[in-house]
Every structure is written in C-alpha cells, then in structure tokens.
N, C-alpha and C positions, 0 to 999 in steps of 0.2 A: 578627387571631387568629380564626379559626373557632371561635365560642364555642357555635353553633347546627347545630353536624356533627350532621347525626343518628347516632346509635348506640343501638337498640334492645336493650336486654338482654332474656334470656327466662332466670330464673333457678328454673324448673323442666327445662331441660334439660340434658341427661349434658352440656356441653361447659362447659369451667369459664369463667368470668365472662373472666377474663386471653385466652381463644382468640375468643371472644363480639367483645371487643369489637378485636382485631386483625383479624378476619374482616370487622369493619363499615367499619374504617378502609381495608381494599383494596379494599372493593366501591367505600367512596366515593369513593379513586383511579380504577376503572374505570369505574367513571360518569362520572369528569369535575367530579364536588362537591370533591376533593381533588386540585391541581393540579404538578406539579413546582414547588417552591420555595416551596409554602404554608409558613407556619408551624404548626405543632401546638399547641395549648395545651399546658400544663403540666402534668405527671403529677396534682400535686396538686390544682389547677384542676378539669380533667378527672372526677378522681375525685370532688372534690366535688360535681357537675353532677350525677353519673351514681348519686349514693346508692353508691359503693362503697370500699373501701379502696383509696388509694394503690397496694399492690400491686399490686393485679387491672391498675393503668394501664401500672403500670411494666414488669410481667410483657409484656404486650403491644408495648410500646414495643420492649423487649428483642428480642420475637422478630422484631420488623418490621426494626430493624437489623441483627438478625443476614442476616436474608434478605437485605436491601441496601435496602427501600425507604425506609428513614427515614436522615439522619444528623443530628449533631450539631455545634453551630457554639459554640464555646467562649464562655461567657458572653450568647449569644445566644437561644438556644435548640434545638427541634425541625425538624427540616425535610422534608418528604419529597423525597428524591433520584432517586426512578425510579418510573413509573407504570405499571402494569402495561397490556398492549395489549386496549385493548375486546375482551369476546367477542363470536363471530358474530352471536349475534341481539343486538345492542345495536346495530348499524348497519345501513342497507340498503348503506353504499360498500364497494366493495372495495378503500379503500386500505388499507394494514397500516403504519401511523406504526413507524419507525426507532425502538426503545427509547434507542439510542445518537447520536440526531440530535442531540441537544445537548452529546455531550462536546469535549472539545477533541482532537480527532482526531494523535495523533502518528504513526501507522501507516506505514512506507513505502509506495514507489510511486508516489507522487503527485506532477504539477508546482508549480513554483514561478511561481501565477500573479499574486503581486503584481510580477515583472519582467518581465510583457510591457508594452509600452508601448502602454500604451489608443489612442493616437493609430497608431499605425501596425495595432494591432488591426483598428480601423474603418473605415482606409483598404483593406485587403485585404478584409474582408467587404463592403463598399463595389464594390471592383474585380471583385469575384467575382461580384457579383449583376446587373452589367453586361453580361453574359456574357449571348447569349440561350438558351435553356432545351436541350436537346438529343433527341432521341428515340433515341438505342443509345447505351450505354455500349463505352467502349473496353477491352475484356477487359484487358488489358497494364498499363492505367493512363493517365490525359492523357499526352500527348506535352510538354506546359511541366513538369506537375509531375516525367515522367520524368527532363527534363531540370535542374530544380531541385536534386531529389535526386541526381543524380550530379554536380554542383556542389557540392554541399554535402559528400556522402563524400570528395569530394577534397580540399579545403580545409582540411575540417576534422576527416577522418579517416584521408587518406592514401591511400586506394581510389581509381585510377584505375579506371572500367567500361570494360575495352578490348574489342577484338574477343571475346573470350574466357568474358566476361560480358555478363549482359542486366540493367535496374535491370527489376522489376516493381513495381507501385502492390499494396499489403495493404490488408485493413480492419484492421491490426494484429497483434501479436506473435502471439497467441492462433491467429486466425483464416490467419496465414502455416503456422503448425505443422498444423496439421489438413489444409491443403491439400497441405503438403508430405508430412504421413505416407499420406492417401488419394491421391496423384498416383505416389506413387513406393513407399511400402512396401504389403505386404500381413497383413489380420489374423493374427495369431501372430507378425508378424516384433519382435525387440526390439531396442528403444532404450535407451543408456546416458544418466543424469541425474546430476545433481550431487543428493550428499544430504548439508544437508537442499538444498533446491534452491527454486525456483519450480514453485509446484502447479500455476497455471494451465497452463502447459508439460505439465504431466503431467497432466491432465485432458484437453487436447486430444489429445494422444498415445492416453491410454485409449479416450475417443471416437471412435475412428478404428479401435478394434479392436486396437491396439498394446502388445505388455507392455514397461513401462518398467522398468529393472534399476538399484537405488541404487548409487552413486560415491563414495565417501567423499571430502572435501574437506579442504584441511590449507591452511596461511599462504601457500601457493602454487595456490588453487584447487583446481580437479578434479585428483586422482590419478588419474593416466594409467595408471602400472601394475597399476591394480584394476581397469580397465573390462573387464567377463566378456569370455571367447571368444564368436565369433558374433556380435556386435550387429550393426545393420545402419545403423546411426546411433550418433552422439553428442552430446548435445544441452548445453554450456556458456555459459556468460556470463564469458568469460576476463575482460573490460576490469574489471569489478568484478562479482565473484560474490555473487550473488544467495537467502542475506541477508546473508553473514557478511562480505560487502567487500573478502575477497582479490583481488589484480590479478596475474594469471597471468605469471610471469617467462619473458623470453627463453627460456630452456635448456626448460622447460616446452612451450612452447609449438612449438617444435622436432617435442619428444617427439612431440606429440600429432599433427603433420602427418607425423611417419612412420608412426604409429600407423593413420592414416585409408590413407597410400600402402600401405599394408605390406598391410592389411587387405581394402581397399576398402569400410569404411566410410564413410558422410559426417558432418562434422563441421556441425551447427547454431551456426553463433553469433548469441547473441540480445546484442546490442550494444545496451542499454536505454537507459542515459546515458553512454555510452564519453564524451559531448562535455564533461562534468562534471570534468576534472581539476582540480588545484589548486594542487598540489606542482608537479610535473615536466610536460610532452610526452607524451600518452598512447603505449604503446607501437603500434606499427602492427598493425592487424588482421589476425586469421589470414587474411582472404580477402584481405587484398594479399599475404599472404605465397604462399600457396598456393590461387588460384583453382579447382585442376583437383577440389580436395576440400572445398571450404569454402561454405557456402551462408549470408550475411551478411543477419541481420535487422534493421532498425532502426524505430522510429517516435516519433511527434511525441506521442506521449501521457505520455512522463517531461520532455520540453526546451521545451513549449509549452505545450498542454492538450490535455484528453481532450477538448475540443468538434468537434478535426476527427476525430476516428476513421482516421484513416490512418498507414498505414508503409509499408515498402519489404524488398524483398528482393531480392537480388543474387546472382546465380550463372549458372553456365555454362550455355548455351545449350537441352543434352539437360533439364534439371532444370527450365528456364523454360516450354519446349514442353511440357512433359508437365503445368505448373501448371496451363497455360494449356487445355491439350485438357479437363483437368479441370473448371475453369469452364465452358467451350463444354456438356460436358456434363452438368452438370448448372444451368445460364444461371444464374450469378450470376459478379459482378464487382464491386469494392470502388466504393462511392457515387462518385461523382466531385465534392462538392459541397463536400468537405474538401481534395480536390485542390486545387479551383480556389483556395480563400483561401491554400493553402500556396504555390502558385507565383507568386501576388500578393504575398505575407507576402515572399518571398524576391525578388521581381522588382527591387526599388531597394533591394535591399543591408539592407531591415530584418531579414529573418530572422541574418545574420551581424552587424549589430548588436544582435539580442536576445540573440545567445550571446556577445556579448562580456560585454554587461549582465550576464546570468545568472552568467555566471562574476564578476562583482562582488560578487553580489548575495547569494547562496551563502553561502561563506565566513564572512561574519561570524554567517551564520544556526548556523554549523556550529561554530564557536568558543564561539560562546552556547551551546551541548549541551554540548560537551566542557570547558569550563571551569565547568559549572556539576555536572558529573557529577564531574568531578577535587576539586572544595571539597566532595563527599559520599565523598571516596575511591576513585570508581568507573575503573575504565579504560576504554577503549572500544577496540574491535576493529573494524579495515577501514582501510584508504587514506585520505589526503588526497582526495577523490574523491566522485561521486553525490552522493547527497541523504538518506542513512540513516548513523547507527551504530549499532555493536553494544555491548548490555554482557550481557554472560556473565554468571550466577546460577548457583550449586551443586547445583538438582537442579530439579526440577519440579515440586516444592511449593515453593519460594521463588518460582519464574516463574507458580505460579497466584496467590501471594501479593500478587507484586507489582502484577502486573495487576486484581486483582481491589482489592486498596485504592488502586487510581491509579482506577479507577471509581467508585469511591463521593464520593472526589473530585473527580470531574468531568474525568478525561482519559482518554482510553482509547489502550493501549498493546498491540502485536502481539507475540506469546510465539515464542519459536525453535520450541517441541518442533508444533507445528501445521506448519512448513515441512519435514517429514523424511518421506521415500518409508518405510525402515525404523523399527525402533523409534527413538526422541528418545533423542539420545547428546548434543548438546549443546542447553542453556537458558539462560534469557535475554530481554532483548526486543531489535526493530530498532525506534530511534525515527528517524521521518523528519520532517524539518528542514523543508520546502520548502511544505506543504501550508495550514499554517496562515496567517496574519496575523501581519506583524510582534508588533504586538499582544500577540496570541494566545500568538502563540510564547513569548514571554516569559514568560507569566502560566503554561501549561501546563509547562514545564520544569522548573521548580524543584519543583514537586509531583512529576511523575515521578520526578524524582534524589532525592528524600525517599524517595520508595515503594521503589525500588529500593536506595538502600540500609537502608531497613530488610528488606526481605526476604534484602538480602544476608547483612546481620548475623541475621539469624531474630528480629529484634525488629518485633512489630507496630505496634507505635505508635497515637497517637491520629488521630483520622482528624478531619483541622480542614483544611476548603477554604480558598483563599486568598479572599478581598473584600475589597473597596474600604475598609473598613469597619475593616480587619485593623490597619492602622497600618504594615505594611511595604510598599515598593514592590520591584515583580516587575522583571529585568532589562531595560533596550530593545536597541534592534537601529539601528542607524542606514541609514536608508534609504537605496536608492541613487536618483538625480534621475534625471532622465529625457536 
C-alpha cells in the first residue's frame, strides 16, 4: 500500500480539497510514483493521513473511476487501472507507451500464432538467410515464392494461374489496393465498398485520390443491386465479409460477375482468410470463376503472421503490367526477405501442414467464444469460418457501453459502428479468436460475454476483473501438438 504517496493539499485555494487531491493522484500516475495495478489505500486510511474528511477521499476516488483510472476488486480493494501517457517535457524519448498494451486484446484481424510450428518457423528463417544477400529487387516478386503462391491458390483455393493470369508478390492487402487504385484508376474515379466494410481498404482507396461509395451488406455479403451507377471498381471480401462474416452464395456471386461483364467494372477480392473454413469446402473464388474481371488478393498476415509483410495478387495480364510499370516508376517493390522465408516455409510441405494445423487449431478456439457467449444469451453472427464473430447490440450506446466496461476490465474489444463508410446502422463488437494465448483466450472471454451481455440487457453491472485470487477458474482450450 502506498501509505507515503505524496498529495499536497493547498486549502486556501478555489479548487475543493475532493479535486486537490484527484489531481495529485494522476500527476503521481504520470510520473510513474502510481503504477498500473498499484493498490490505493483506503478512503478512510487516506483521509486520516491527509487531516480531511472521508468524503473529500471518496469524492476523488469517485471521479477517478468514473474517468477509468481507478477500479475496484471486490473485497480487495483500490486499484489503478490505466496510467495516463507522460507529458512531453517529462521525457527527453519519443516513445508514446500504448495505454492499451496491457489489455487482453480480442480485436479481429490478427493471426493465430500459437499454430505455427516453432520448429518449421526456424528452419525457414534458417533457409532464407542462407540465401546470399542480392543487390535489385525483382519488381514481380521472387520467382520460388511466385511460384509457392500459385501452389498454394490451387491447392487450397481452387485458382488455377493459367495463361490468363500473372501471380504478383505485394507488401500486402493495404499496400496491393493503392497500387492498384494509382496503376489503373484516376483521382475522382469511384470505388464501390462493403459498408460497414474494412477501413484500411478505404483509406488506401482515399489515398490514391479515389472516392469510395458505401454498399450495403445483408446475410448474403455485398448487395449487388445497390452498388451506384458508374463505379469503376468493386472492392469485396465474398469468402467471409469483413466484419460481419457473411460468406457470399453461389447465385450472388453470379450476380456480381455479370455486374463487373455488364459494366466493365473490376471486381477487387481481398480473400483475407478464404483458407479458414470449418463447416463445408469454401466456395470457389470469383477469380477462378471469372479471371477476365476479377483481380484476387491474398496474404500471409491473417494464416501465419504479420512478421513476413507479404501477399499476392493475381490477375490478367494488362492489370499486372500496369502494376508493375507503376513500381518501375516510382522504384519500389515488395522486400523480398519475407518472400524468401515464405517459399522456404512452403518448400517441404510445412506451409500445407500449417494450414492443416491451423484449421485444427481454430475451432475449438472458436467454440470457446461461442459457447460461452450462448451461456450469457448472446448469438453470434457470421459463418463457421475466419477468426472473428459477431454479436450485435441494440444501439450505440450499448456498443460504447460494452467496450468501454470490457476496459476497465482489462479486455479490449472492436465496436461495429467504427467499421461503416456511412452513418453506423449496425453495432455490436467483432471478437477475434486467434490472436491471444490459449491462456489468454480463456481468461479474456468470459469478461467480454459479461460486458456484452450487460450492455445488451442496459444493465451496467459491477465492474470486478477476473484473478487468480477470485476462486473461479476461466475456461481452457486444449492445444493442438505439434
């Protein structure tokens, strides 16, 4: 217990003793004298130390909770929960500490890097650094990994690269969109997007000078018959839409390739985790259905990790040439140093046995959400599929609700109404599965499915983090072996 916290009173000045001495308590957080997970003394304690009424303590205590930096551990005590970020002159470094680095992160997106197999990890980084150093980058992408990747689309996605198509090496999904919108469209021209959709998509679009036009999405993906006149593009995630999980049906899917012939639009598919099925055989990609309109994204930053920065992209010939005069002129090209561990990673059959693993591995992560979301009442929205679900909330005060006491709790959780081009018509959060620690996962869940369903119900509830301490054990996950 900090029994020796300084807190200077000055009780000649206008600010009342209660503001005094919460003002002393976040300086000593920003200072670094009050630490995340210090304990606080006791209102009463406190106030005796300090020569003042209980109140003045508690008044203080009060407004620090309310703010978020203090919580409360039932029978425990005082705690501070969140430290406010040093000001400028309190440091000469310019790092800026994550406020959020220590929650338990359930956010989509993220790989599931407890099933890579450490041993085959190391033998690819290994192989790859064996390789002697190079002095030009191959605009196109390595010629092993080109050919890795279009192994792998086949295999495991159904995409033959025939005469028809070219595979390209990306630095990823992001970075394919930008080149594609500055290679082949021009500022003012627009793009149709899934709304709510994936931002990053729409941020590289906007950066490129491109106005993107919202799509309304329903149990079937992108609505085809909403996408404006004019686009000059259409930018979806059919295999599982991105955040709400629908998986684009046959008849749909149809639609949308006479939509692109009809039009002469092109169709972007960002094919994130297509490899993530669970149920069924995923359905075959628009770009094997239709190569002459369809320009197929993929990359290793949802099915392996973000540490190689690469993807791919696939399309007809004119689309590839024009990516590629693009880099030429303005001299960049995707590293090649993520290539090289990827066509190592895939060279002796370990990448096709990671995606077997993964698809083991998954699953039960994904069962543990959902069965523990269904015992708070909750349903959840999307596909047997990826690495996220969805649970839908009644308005946007229950989704700032929830998120904000899944914080203070110590998880932090991604709200719908942030993912939408137009105004937020649907809320909710996406929790993603894959990112944590077995562990982790377990111990972060059951608080989320509390938070959300009290928001659902509009009941706040007490805000009591789970510890070791607590007397209940959190659910596990049984691991898959190697």
């Amino acid at each position: 217990m900090l029994d020796d916290l300084p807190i200077p009173l000055d009780r000649s000045a206008p600010e009342p003793l209660s503001v005094q001495v919460a003002d002393a308590l976040r300086a000593a957080a920003t200072d670094r004298v009050l630490r995340v997970g210090d304990r606080l003394p006791s209102s009463r304690a406190l106030a005796q130390r300090l020569g003042v009424s209980r109140t003045v303590v508690a008044g203080a205590y009060d407004q620090l909770h309310a703010e978020g930096w203090l919580t409360g551990k039932h029978g425990s005590g005082t705690y501070l929960s969140t430290a406010p970020a040093p000001a400028p002159h309190t440091t000469a470094s310019h790092h800026h500490p994550d406020p959020d680095a220590d929650l338990l992160d359930l956010s989509p997106g993220a790989p599931c890097a407890e099933a890579v197999d450490s041993a085959a990890w190391r033998r690819a980084w290994r192989a790859a650094g064996d390789q002697a150093p190079e002095t030009r980058k191959n605009r196109a992408g390595e010629p092993d990994f080109r050919t890795a990747v279009a192994d792998h689309l086949l295999r495991h996605r159904g995409l033959a690269a025939g005469p028809g198509s070219v595979v390209l090496a990306t630095a990823g999904t992001s970075s394919a969109v930008v080149e594609l919108a500055t290679a082949l469209l021009r500022p003012g021209d627009t793009v149709a997007i899934e709304d709510p959709g994936y931002l990053r998509a729409v941020g590289a679009f906007r950066a490129a000078g491109i106005e993107v036009l919202p799509v309304p999405v329903d149990a079937g993906g992108l609505c085809v018959d909403r996408i404006p006149a004019g686009v000059r593009a259409v930018y979806c995630t059919p295999a599982h839409q991105f955040p709400l999980g629908a998986m684009m049906p046959a008849s749909r899917r149809v639609e949308i390739v006479e939509f692109a012939r009809t039009t002469g639009a092109l169709i972007i598919e960002d094919d994130y985790d297509g490899e993530l099925r669970y149920d069924t055989a995923p359905l075959p990609l628009l770009a094997s259905m239709a190569p002459d309109v369809v320009v197929h994204l993929g990359t290793t930053s949802k099915i392996i990790a973000t540490t190689l920065g690469v993807g791919w992209l696939v399309a007809r010939p004119d689309i590839t040439d024009a990516v590629l005069t693009h880099r030429a002129h303005i001299g960049t090209s995707p590293s090649p140093a993520g290539q090289h561990v990827l066509s190592e990673f895939a060279r002796h059959g370990d990448l096709a046995r990671h995606l077997r693993r993964l698809r083991r591995a998954v699953p039960p992560r994904r069962a543990l959400v959902v069965d523990e979301l269904a015992r708070h009442g909750l349903p959840v929205l999307g596909d047997d599929a990826g690495s996220h679900v969805v649970v839908e909330l009644p308005d946007l005060a229950a989704e700032h609700h929830a998120i904000d006491t899944a914080r203070t709790r110590g998880v932090r959780l991604d709200g719908l109404a942030r993912h939408h081009l137009a105004e937020p018509h649907r809320f909710g959060v996406a929790i993603g599965y894959t990112a944590l620690t077995s562990t982790d996962l377990a111990r972060a869940v059951p608080i989320a499915a509390d938070c959300l369903a009290q928001a659902s119900r509009g009941q706040p509830g007490a805000v009591v983090a789970w510890t070791p301490e607590s007397g209940t054990t959190p659910p596990t996950i049984e691991r898959v072996s190697t």
